[in-house]
C-alpha positions in Angstrom: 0.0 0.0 0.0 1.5 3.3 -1.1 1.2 6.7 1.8 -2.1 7.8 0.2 -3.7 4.6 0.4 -2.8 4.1 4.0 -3.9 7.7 5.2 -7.5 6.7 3.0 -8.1 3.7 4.9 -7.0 5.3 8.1 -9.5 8.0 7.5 -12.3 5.7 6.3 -11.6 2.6 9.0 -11.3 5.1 11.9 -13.6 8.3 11.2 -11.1 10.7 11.4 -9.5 13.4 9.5 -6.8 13.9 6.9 -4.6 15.7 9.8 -5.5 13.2 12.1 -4.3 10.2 9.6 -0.8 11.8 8.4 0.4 12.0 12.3 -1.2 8.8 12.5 0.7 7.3 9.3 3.9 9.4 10.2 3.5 8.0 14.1 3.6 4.5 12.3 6.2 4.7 10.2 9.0 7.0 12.2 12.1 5.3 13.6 12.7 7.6 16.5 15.5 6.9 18.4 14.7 6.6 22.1 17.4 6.0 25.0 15.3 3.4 26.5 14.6 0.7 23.8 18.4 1.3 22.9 19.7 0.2 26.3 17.5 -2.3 26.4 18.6 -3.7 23.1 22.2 -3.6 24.6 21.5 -5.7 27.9 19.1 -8.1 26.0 22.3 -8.9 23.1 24.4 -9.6 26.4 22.1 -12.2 27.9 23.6 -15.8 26.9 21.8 -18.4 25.2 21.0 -21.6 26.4 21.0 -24.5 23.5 18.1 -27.5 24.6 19.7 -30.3 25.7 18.7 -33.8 24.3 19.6 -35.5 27.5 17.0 -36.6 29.8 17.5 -34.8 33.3 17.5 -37.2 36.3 14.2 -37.7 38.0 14.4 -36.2 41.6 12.4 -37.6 44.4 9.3 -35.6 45.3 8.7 -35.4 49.1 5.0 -36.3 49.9 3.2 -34.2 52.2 1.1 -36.6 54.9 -2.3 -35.4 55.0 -3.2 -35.8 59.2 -7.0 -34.7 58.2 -6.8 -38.3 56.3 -4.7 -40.0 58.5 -7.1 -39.6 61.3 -10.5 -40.3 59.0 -8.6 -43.9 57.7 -7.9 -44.5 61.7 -11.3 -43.9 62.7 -12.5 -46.1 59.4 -10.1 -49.2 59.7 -11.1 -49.3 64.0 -15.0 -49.0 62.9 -14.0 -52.3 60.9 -12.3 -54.2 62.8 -14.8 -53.6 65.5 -17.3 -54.7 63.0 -15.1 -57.9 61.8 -12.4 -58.4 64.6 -11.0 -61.6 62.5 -10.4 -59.8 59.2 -7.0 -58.5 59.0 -6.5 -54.7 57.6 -3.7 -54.1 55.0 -3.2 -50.6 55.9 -0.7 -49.3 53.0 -0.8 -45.4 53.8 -2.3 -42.3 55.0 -4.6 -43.0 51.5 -6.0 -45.9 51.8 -6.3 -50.1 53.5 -7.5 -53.0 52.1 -9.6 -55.9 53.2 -10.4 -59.2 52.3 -14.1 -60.3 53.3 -15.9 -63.7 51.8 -13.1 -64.3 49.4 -13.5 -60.6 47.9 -10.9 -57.8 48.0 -11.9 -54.5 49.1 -9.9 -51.5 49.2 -11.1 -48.2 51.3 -9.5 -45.3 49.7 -9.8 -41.4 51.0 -9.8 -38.6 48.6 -9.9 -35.1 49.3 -11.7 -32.9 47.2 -10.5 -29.2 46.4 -12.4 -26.4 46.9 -14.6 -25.2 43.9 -13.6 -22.0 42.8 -16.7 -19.3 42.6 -17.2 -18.4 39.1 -17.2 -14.9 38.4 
C-alpha cells in the first residue's frame, strides 16, 4: 500500500480526519531513536543463550506431604471395621488408603480429598 492509500483507509476505517491520519501514518512509520529501547537492546544482546539439551534430566524424588485430616478419617474407618469384623486382618498401606479381604472378595477403602470449587465470576 503506497502513503495515500494508508492515510485513505486510516480516515475511512477510523472516522477521522486527513490531519489526524498523516500524524497517525507518520507516528507509524517513524524510527525515532529513544534511550530506552536502545539500552535495552544492549543488555538483552548480552544475555547468553541456552541450546536445549537432548539428555533426559534425572528424576528427583518428590517429598509427599502426609495429610493428618486423612490419616485420622482412615484411623477412625479401619477401627469401625475391625470392630465390626475383629477376625479380618486390615492391609493398611498409607495415610490413603487399607484394604480388606471379606468372603473371598478384595476391598480397598481409599480417601480422597476434594479441592475447593472455585466461585465463578
Amino acid at each position: 500500500m503506497t502513503k495515500k492509500e494508508e492515510i485513505k483507509n486510516y480516515m475511512e476505517k477510523l472516522n477521522i480526519s486527513e490531519e489526524e491520519a498523516i500524524q497517525l501514518w507518520n507516528d507509524d512509520h517513524e524510527n525515532a531513536f529513544i534511550p530506552e529501547v536502545e539500552e535495552m537492546t544492549k543488555k538483552a544482546k548480552q544475555v547468553k543463550r541456552y541450546e536445549h539439551s537432548f539428555e533426559k534430566r534425572k528424576a528427583t524424588p518428590k517429598e509427599r506431604k502426609v495429610d493428618e485430616e486423612k490419616k485420622v478419617i482412615l484411623d477412625l474407618l479401619s477401627s469401625a471395621f475391625q470392630n465390626k469384623y475383629p477376625n479380618t486382618p486390615i492391609k493398611v498401606h498409607n495415610e490413603l488408603e487399607f484394604s480388606f479381604n471379606l468372603d473371598d472378595t478384595d476391598y480397598t477403602v481409599r480417601i480422597i480429598k476434594h479441592r475447593k470449587k472455585k466461585e465463578k465470576n
